[in-house]
C-alpha positions as CSV (number, residue, x, y, z in Angstrom):
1,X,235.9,-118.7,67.7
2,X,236.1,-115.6,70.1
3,X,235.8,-117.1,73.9
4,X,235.8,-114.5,77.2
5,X,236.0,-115.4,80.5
6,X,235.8,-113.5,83.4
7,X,236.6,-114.5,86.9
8,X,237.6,-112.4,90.1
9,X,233.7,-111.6,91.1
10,X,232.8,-112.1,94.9
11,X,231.4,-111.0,98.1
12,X,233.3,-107.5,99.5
13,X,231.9,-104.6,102.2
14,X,231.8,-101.3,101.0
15,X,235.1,-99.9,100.7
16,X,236.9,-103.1,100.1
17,X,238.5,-104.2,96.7
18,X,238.3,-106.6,94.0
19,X,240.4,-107.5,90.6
20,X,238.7,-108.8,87.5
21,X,240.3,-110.8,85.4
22,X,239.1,-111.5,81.7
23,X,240.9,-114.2,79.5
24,X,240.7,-114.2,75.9
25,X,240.9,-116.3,72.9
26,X,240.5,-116.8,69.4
27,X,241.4,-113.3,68.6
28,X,244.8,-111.5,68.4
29,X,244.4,-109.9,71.3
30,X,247.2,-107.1,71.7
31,X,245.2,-105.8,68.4
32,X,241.4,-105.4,69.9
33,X,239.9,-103.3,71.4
34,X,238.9,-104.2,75.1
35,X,236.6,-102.9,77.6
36,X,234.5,-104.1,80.9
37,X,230.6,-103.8,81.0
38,X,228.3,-104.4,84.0
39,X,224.9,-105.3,84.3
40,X,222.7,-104.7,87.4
41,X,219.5,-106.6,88.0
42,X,216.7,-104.9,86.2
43,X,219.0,-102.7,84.5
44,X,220.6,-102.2,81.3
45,X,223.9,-103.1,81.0
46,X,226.3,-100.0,81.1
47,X,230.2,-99.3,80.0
48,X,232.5,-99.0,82.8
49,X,235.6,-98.8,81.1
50,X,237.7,-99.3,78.0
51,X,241.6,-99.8,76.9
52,X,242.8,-99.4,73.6
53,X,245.5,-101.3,71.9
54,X,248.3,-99.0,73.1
55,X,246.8,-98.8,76.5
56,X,245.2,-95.5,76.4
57,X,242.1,-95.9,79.1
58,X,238.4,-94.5,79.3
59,X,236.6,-95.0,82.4
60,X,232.8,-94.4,83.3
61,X,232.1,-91.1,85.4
62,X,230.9,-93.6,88.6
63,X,233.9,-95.3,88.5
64,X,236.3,-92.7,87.2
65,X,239.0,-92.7,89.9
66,X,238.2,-95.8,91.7
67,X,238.7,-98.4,89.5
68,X,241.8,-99.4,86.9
69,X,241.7,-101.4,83.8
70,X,244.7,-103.0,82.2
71,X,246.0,-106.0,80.1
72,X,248.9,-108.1,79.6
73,X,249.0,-109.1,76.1
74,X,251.6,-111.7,76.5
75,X,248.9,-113.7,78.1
76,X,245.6,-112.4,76.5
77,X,244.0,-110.9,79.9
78,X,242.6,-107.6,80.3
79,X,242.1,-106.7,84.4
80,X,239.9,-104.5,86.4
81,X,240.9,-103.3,89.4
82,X,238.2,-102.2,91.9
83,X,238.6,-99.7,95.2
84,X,236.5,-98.1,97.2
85,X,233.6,-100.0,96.3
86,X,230.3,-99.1,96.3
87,X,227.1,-101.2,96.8
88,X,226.0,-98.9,93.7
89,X,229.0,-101.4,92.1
90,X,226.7,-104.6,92.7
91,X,226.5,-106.1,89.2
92,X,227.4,-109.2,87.1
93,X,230.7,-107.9,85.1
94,X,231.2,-108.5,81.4
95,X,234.6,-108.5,79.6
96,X,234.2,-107.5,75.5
97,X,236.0,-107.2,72.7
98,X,234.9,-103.9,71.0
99,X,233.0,-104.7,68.0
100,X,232.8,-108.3,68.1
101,X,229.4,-109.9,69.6
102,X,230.9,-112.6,71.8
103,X,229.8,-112.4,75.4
104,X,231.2,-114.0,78.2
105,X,229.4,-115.8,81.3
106,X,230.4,-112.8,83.2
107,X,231.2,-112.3,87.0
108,X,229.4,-111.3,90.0
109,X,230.0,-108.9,92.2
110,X,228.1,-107.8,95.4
111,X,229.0,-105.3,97.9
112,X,227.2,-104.9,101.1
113,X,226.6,-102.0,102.5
């Protein structure tokens, strides 16, 4: 059974930084697919960005520049490092393995402006 958790969220001014982290389970993870979602109130959720299995990166054009994924596949985490956020970046975070279902409880983030 595929199991995500995310952690890292908080409470950070505008400008400030955050790093996700997202362990997995259940899966062999150094051979999925990852990538981090986000989901503002009365929005859809949108991709942020995405790492392949040999670390090759793809980043949404809102965060493209500001924010870093990576993962350490000795211990099943994928990471996302946040700079210069935004309160445009307020939004409950989602870890996923690319093309299975399993969601995590995600984490929240909130910058103030």
């Amino acid at each position: 059974q595929v199991q995500l958790s995310e952690s890292g969220g908080g409470l950070v001014q505008s400008g400030g930084s955050l790093r996700l982290s997202c362990a997995a389970s259940g899966i062999v993870f150094r051979r999925n697919f990852m990538s981090w979602s986000r989901q503002a109130p009365g929005k859809q959720r949108e991709f942020v960005a995405s790492i392949s299995r040999s670390g090759d990166t793809n980043y949404a054009d809102s965060v493209k520049g500001r924010f870093t994924i990576s993962r350490d596949n000795a211990n099943n985490t994928m990471f996302l490092l946040m700079t210069s956020l935004k309160p445009e970046d307020t939004a409950t975070y989602y870890c996923n393995v690319v093309g299975v279902p399993t969601r995590g409880q995600g984490t929240q983030v909130t910058v103030s402006s």
